[in-house]
C-alpha positions in Angstrom: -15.4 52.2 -64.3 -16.4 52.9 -68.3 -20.3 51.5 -68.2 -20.9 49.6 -71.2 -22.8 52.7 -72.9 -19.1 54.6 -72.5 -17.4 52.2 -73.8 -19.7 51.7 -76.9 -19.2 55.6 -77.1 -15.8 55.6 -77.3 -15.7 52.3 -79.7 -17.7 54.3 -82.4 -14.9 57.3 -82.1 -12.0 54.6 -82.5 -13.5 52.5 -85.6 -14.2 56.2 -86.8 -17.9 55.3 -87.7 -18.5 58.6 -85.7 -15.4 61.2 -85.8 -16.4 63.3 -82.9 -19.4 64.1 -80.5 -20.7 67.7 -81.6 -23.4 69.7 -79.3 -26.6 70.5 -81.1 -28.5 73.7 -80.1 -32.2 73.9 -80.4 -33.4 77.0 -82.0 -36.5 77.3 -80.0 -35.8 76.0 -76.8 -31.9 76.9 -76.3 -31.1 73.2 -74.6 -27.9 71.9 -75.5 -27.3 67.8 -76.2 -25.0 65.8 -77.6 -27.4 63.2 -79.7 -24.9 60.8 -81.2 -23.2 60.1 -77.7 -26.5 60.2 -75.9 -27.8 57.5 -78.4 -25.0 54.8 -77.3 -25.6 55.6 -73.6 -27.9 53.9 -71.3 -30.5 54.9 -69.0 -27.9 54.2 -65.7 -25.2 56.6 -67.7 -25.6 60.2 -67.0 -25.8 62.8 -68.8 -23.8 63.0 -72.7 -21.9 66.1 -71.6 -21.1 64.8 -68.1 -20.0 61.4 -69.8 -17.7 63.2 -72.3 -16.7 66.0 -69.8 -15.4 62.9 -67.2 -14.0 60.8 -70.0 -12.1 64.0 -71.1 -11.0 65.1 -67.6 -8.9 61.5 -67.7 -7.3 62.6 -70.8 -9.3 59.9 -72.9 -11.0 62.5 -75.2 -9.6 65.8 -76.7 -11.8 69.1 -76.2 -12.3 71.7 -78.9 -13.9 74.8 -78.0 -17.2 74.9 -80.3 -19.0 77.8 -78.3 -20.7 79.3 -75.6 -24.6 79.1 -74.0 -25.8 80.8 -70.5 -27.5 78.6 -68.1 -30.7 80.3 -66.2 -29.6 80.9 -62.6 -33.2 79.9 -61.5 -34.8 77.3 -63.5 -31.6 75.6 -64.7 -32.3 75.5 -68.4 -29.7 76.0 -71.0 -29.6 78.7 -73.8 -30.8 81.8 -72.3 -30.8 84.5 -74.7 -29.8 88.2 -75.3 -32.4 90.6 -74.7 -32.8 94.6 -73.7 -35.0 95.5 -70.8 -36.7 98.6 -69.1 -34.7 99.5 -66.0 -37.6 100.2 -64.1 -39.8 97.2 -64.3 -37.8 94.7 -65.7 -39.6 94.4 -69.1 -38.6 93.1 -72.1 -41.4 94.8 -74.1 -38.9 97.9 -75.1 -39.5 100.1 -78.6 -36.6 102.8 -79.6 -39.2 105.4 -80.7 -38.9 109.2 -82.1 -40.4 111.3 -79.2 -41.5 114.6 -80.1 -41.0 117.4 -77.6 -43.4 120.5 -77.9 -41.9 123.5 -76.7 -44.3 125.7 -76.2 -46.5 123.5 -73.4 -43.6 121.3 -72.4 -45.5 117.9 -73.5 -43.5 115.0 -74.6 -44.7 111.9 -76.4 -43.9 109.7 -79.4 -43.8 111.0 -82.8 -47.0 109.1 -83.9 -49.5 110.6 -81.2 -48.3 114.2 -82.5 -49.7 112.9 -86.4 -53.1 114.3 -87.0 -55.3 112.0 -88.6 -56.0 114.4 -91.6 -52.3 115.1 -91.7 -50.1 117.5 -90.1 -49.4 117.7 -86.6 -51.0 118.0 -83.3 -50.1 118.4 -79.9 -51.7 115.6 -77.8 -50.9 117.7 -75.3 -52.1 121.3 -75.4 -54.2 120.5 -78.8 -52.1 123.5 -80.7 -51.6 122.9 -84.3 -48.1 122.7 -84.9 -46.4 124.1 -88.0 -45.2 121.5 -91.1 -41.3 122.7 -90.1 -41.6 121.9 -86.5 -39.7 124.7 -85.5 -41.0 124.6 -82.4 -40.7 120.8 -81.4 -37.5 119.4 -80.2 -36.6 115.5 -81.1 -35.2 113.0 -79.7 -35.2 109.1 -79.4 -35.8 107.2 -76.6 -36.9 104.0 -75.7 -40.0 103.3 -74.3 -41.6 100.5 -72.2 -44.9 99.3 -73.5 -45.7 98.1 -70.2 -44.9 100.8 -67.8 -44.7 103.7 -70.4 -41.3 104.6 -69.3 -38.6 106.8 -71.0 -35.3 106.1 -71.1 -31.9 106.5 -73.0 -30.5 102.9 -72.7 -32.3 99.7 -72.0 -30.2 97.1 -69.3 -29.0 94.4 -70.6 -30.3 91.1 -69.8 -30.5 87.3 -70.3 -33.9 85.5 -71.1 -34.5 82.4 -70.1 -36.8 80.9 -72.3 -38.3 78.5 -70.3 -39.2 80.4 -67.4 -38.7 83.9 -69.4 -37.1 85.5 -66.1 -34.4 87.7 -66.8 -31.3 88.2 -65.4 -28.2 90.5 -65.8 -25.5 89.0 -67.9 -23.2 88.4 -64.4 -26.0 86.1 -63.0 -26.0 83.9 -65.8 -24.4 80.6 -64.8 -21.7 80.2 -68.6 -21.3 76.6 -70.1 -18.4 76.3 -72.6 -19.7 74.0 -75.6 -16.8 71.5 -77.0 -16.0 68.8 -79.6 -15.0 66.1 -78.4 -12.5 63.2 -79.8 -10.2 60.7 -78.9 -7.2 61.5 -77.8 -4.1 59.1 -79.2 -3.6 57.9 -75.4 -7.2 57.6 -75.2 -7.5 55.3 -78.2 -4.6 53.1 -77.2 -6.6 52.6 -73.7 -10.1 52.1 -75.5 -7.8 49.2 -77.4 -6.9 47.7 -74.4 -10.5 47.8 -72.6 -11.4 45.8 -75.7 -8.9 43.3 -76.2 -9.7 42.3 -72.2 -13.4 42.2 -73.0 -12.8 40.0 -76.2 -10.2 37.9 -74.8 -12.7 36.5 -72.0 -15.4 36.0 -75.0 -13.2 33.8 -76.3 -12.2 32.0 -73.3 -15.9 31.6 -72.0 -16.6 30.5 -75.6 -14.0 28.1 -75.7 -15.1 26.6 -72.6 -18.6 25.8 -73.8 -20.1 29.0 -73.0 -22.6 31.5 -75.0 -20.6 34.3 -74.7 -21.7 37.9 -76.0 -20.4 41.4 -75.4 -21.8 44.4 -74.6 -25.0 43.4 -73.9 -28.2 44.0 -72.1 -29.8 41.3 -69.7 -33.2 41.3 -67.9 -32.4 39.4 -64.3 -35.5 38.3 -61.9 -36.1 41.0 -60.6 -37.2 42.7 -64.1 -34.4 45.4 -64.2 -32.3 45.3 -67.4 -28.4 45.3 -66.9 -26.4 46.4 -69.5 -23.0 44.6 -69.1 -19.9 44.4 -70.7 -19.9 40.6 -71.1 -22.9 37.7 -70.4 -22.3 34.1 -71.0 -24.2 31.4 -70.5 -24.1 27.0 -70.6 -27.6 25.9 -70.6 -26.9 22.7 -70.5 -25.1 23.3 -67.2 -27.4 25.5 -66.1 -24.7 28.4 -65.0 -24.3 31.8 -66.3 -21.4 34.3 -65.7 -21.8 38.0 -66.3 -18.5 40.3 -66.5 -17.2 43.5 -65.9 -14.3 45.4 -67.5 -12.7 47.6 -65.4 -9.5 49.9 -65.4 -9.3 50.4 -61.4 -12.5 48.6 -60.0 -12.7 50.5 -56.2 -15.7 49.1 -53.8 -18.5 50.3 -55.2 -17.8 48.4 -58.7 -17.1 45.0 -57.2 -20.2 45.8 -55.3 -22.5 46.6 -58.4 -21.0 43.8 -60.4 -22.1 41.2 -57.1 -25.7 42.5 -56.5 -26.0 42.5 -60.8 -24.6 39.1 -60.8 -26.8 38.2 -57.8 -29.8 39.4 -60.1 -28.6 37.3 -63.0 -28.2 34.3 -61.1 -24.7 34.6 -62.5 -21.0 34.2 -61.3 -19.6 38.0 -60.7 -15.9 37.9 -62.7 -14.2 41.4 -62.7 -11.2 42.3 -65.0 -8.5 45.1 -64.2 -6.5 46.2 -67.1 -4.7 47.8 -64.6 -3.4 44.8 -63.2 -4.3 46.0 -59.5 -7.7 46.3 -57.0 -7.9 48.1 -53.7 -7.8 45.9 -50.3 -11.4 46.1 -49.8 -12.2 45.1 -53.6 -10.0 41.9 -52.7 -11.8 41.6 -49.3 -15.1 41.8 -50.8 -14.3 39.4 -54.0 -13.1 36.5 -51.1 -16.0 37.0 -49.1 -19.1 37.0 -51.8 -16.9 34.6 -54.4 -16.4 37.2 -57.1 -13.4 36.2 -59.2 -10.8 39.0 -60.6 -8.4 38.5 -63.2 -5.9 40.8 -65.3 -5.4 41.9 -68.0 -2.9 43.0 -70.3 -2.2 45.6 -72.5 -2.8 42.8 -75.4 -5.5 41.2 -73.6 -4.3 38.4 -72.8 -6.1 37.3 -69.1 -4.6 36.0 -65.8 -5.4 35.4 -62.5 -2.5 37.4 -60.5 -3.1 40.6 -60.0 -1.7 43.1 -57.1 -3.6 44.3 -54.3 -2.7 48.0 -52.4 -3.8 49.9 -49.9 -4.5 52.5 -52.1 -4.7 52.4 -56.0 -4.8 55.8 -56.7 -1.1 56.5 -55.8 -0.3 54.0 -58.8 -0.4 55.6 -62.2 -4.0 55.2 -64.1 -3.3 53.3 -67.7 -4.4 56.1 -69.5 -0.8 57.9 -67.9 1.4 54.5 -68.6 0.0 54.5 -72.1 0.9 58.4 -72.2 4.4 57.8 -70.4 5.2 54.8 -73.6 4.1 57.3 -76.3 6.4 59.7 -74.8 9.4 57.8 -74.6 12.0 57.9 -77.5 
């Protein structure tokens, strides 16, 4: 099933009023979101990127590779960032320093403890006052740990996470590749087709005396709000029917749409632009009086529709749309 936030989603990409669905970084906090998509989804959707990321893997959207973040291996946040750290605590709080090396006593220490405070030098060490030339000091650069006051050549390289600020070694960060996201030409024509079924029932139900509205959120008895893909309602008759659109409605959707309607005091009526439901959708739509119909690729409604065993050895409408555009 496309929820009615997914379906408003993909509306805004095929009247163009948004071209794609970009991911935003924050600068200080590293999370990734996708705010125009996440703004047309409801609380029941999940996530933008798993929304986009399940309508792309049914070849409905397109994927452009945008970049890359690190996701913290402990915490779970995103946008974990690049840092150096000592390899013998673990610290982050590294300085590449000039160390100083006095020859004569052996003691080594960074080039600012060997600067006298009246100028010149002086081994912290051994207290000898060393000579302007430094002849006799050897240098060198390390980096040094302001936390452990270790030396060493080469920090490890890490990843921050800047929510919990562990670190990890790049390998243990968990990568998430960031895309675009638009619709595909298949994935319009399908979008189309979800759309002319939900409009053709306004109509109907509008004909017939009915309030109709799409895509629209209702409040049933119990308090919960239900977005839905099409309410109507005859006050004069006192009877309400609430819709879903459906490419290949399986149990669980025929399920949803009863207990919603049940909510709604409303009669369930599911459409399949697929033209086909699963045995136990049909079972379940004879038993708790949910009506299907079918639609198609035009819009146009009907009450046949075939039942099978199994709908997902039939081809989705996304690969007959596909299969059309391909054909001379």
């Amino acid at each position: 099933m496309v929820s009615p936030g997914k379906l408003t989603a993909l509306t805004a990409l095929a009247d163009g009023s948004t071209p794609e669905y970009e991911p935003t970084i924050d600068p200080d906090t590293g999370a990734v979101s996708y705010p125009e998509a996440a703004r047309e989804l409801h609380e029941e959707d999940p996530t933008a990127f798993e929304a986009l990321e399940s309508l792309a893997n049914r070849d409905i959207l397109g994927k452009t590779f945008e970049e890359k973040v690190y996701v913290c291996p402990g915490c779970g946040a995103e946008g974990m960032q690049y840092t150096s750290a000592c390899p013998g605590c673990g610290s982050a709080y590294t300085i590449e320093t000039e160390l100083f090396e006095h020859l004569e006593c052996g003691h080594i220490a960074p080039r600012t403890e060997f600067e006298a405070s009246a100028g010149g030098f002086v081994c912290p060490g051994c207290e000898a006052t060393l000579d302007d030339s430094l002849e006799n000091v050897e240098r060198g650069t390390r980096h040094v740990c302001q936390d452990c006051d270790s030396y060493f050549e080469q920090p490890e390289h890490g990843l921050r996470c800047r929510e919990c600020t562990d670190i990890y070694v790049p390998s243990e960060g968990r990568e998430r590749v960031l895309c675009r996201y638009s619709l595909t030409d298949t994935g319009r024509r399908w979008v189309e087709t979800q759309l002319a079924a939900r409009e053709s029932l306004v109509e109907m139900l509008t004909e017939r005396g009915f309030d109709a509205t799409a895509n629209i959120t209702v409040q049933g008895d119990s308090g919960t709000e239900h977005p839905v893909h099409v309410f109507a309602e005859d006050e004069l008759l006192d009877s309400r029917i609430v819709a879903a659109v459906h490419e290949r409605p399986d149990q669980r959707d025929a399920a949803e749409l009863r207990d919603v309607a049940s909510d709604l005091d409303a009669r369930p009526v599911m459409i399949t632009t697929l033209g086909s439901v699963a045995t136990s959708v049909a079972s379940l739509a004879e038993r708790d009086d949910l009506r299907i119909l079918s639609a198609g690729t035009d819009g146009s409604l009907e009450r046949e529709y075939e039942v099978t065993d199994d709908p997902r050895t039939t081809q989705s409408l996304v690969q007959r749309i596909a299969s059309a555009v391909k054909q001379p």
